[in-house]
N, C-alpha and C positions, 0 to 999 in steps of 0.2 A: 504494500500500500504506500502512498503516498505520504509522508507528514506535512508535506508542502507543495501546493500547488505549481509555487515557484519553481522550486527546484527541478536543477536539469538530471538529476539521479535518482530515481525510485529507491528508497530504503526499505531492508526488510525487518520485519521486528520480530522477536521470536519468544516463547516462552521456555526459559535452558532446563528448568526444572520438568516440565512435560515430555522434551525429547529425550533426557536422562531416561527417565521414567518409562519409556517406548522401548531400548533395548530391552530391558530388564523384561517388561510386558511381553514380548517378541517372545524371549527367551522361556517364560516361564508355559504358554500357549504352545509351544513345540515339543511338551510332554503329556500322554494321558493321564499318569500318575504321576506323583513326585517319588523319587529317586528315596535312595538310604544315603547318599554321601555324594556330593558334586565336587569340583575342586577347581577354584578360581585359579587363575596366571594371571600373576603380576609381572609387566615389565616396560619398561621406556626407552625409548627409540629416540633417535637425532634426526629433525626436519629441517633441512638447511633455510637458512633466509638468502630470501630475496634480494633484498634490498635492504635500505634504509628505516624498518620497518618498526611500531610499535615493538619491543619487548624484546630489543636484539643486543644478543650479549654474546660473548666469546664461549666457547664449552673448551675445554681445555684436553680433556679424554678424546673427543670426535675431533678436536681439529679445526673446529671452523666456527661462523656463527650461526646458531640456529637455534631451533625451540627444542622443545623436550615433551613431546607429548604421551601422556601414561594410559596405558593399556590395559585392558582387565578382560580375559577370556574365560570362559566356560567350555571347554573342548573346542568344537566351532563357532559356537557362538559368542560373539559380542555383548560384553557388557558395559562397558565404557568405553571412551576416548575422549580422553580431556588434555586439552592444549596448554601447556608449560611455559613458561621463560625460561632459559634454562641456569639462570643463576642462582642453581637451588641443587640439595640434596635431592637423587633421581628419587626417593619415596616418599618425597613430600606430597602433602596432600592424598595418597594414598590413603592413607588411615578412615578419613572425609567419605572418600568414593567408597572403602569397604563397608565403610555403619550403611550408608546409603540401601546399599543392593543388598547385603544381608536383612534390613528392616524389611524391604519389599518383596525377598525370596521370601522370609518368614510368615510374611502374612498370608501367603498363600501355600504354605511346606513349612508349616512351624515345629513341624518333627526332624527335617532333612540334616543329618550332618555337611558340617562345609570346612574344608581345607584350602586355606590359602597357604600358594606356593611362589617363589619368586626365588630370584638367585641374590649372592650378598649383599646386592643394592637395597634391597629389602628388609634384610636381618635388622631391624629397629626393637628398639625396646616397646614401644609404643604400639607397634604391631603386635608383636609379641604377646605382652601386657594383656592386650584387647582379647586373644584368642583365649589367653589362660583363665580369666574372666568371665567368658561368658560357654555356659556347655557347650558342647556338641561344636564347638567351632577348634580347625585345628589351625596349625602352621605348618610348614615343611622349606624354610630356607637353606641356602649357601651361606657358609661362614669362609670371610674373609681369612685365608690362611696365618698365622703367625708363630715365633718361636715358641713362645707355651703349651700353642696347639701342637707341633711337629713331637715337641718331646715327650707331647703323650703317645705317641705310634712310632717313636723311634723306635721299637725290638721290631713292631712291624716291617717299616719302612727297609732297615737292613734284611728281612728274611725277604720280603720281596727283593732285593736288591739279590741273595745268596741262589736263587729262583733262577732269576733270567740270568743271570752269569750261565748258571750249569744248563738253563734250557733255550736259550738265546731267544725268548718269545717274553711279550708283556706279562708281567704278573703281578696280582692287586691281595692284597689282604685289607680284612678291615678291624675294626676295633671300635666299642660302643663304653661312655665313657663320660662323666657328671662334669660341668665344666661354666664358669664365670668370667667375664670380662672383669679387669680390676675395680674400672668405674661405672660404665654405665648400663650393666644388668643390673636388676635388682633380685635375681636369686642364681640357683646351678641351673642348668636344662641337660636336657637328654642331647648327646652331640655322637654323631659316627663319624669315624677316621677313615678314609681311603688311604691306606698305604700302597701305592701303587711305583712300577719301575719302568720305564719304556726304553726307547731306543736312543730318544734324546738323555735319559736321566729318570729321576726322580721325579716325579707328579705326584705329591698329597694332596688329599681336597677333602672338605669337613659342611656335614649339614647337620643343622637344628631343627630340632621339632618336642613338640608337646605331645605327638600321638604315643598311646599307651605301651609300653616297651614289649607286650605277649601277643600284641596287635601284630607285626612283621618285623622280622629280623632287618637288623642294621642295613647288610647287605641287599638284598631285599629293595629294602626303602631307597637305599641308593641307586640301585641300577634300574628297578623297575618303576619305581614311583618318583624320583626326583628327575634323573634321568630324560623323565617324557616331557617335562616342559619345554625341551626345545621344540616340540609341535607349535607351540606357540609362537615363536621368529615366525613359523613359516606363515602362518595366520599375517601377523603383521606385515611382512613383506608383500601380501597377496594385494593387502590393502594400500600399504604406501605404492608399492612401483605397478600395478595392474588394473588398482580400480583410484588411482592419481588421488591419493591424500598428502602428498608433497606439495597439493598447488595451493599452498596460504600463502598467496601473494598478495594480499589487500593489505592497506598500510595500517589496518586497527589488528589487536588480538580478539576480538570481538568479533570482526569479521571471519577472519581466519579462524576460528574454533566453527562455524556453523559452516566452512567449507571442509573443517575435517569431518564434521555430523554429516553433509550430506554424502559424502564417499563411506563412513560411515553405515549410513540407510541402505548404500549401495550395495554394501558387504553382507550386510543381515538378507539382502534378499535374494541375491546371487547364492548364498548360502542355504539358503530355503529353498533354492529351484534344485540346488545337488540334491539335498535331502530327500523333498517331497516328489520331485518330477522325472527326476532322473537315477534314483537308486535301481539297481540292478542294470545300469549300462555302465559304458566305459567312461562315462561322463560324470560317475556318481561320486569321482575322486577327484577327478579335473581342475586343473587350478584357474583363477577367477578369470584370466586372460583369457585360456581353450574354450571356455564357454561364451564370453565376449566375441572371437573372432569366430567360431565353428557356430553357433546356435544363433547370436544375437546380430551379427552384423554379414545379415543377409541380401542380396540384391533380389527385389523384387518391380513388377509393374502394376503399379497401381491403376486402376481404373473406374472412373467415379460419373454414375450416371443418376437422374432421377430418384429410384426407389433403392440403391444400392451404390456400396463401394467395393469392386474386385480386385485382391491381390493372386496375383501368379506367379508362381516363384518356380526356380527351372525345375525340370524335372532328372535334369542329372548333378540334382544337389548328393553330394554325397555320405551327409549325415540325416537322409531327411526321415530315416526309422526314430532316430533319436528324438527329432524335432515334432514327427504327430506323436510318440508316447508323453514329451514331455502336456505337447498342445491337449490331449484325450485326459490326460490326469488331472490338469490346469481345471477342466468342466467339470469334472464329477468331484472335484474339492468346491467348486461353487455352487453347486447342485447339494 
């Protein structure tokens, strides 16, 4: 709408709390029942700036100037994307976006356990805190490596080391183990050690969690459960470089967050057509581009008379089984 006659730019105005509020909606409508345990990913990503732009600061880790916008998934689905300055700790405001969506899964799944997980940009007290606090919610972070931690899995780290000598192949041990930062925990937590050796050297690597120790073993938790959050990058990446949430080129942050929301929108439903329309084809795994250039960006001839408008589209399309199962399901989900 307009605020101004005047004006030579149509502005749009938006309400941030409703479209928040739309994932989460999205998300919870793509279950017939609620779940025994979902598990949020947390994680943030570098959007380069444009230009001269509201909110543009140096990031020092990525190299260049850009925002910092934080991400919150559900397996595939979208739960946030909230647009950052990036002159901050990557888990700020986190905490915010989690009460959020957990208040809104609960009301609808007030039984459902929830696990947030994120790697050690994450590991906050505050996060932390919140999980231990409230039931049925867990954690599952990366901890930052350091000498305290090392010499708790040093017998490890040399048997792995004694390992690949004699077998010349990677080898990991782990080790599960009570453990405090000096200052800013405020109790022990439960921490598992990768003692691992590869061909470069030594690789330790240590994650935190509050989940209950007879629940799954260390290792376990490591390889199968911590592990899978990399599914996540590939979520994000699908969104920044194929369905163009990199284009915050408008000079407000204001703006540019309801162009990450509408790439955003994009994802959530691009996401729904793999699910709903497309499972049991080759498309049902398809990344958000394949279905873009194969499905959506089709050449046809339109033709528009009186009582009707025909499209015809060629007939040596060669995804076009794909295209009437997705079109046949599209009906009988509106039906």
């Amino acid at each position: 709408e307009n605020s101004n006659e005047k004006d030579r730019y149509k502005k749009i105005f938006y309400h941030a709390y409703k479209i928040e509020a739309y994932f989460v909606e999205m998300f919870l409508k793509s279950y017939r029942k609620a779940p025994k345990r979902i598990t949020l990913d947390l994680d943030s990503t570098d959007d380069i700036i444009h230009g001269n732009q509201e909110g543009r600061f140096y990031h020092g880790y990525y190299g260049n100037y850009c925002y910092l916008p934080l991400y919150i998934f559900c397996g595939d689905h979208l739960l946030a994307a909230k647009l950052r300055t990036s002159d901050r700790d990557g888990a700020d405001g986190a905490l915010d976006e989690v009460k959020r969506i957990v208040r809104d899964i609960r009301k609808e799944w007030p039984d459902v356990e929830i696990l947030l997980r994120g790697d050690s940009g994450f590991c906050r007290e505050n996060l932390m805190a919140y999980c231990e606090e409230n039931p049925g919610i867990y954690y599952l972070f990366g901890l930052a490596k350091n000498s305290r931690l090392i010499n708790k899995i040093n017998k490890q780290i040399k048997k792995a080391e004694r390992k690949y000598k004699k077998t010349k192949k990677p080898a990991r041990y782990f080790k599960e183990f009570k453990y405090s930062t000096l200052k800013t925990w405020c109790r022990k937590r439960r921490v598992i050690g990768k003692a691992e050796h590869l061909d470069k050297g030594e690789n330790p690597r240590f994650i935190v969690t509050n989940l209950p120790k007879g629940e799954m073993h260390g290792k376990d938790l490591y390889e199968k459960v911590y592990c899978a959050r990399g599914e996540m990058e590939n979520r994000i990446k699908e969104q920044q470089l194929q369905l163009f949430a990199d284009r915050t080129s408008t000079e407000t942050m204001r703006g540019n967050q309801l162009r990450l929301w509408f790439s955003s929108v994009a994802f959530v439903i691009v996401s729904a057509i793999r699910r709903l329309l497309l499972s049991g084809t080759d498309f049902a795994t398809a990344q958000c581009s394949t279905i873009r250039n194969k499905l959506f960006k089709i050449g046809a001839l339109i033709t528009v008379s009186v009582r009707r408008v025909v499209v015809q589209m060629s007939e040596s399309y060669p995804y076009k089984k794909y295209f009437e199962q997705a079109f046949h399901r599209l009906k009988e989900l509106k039906e």
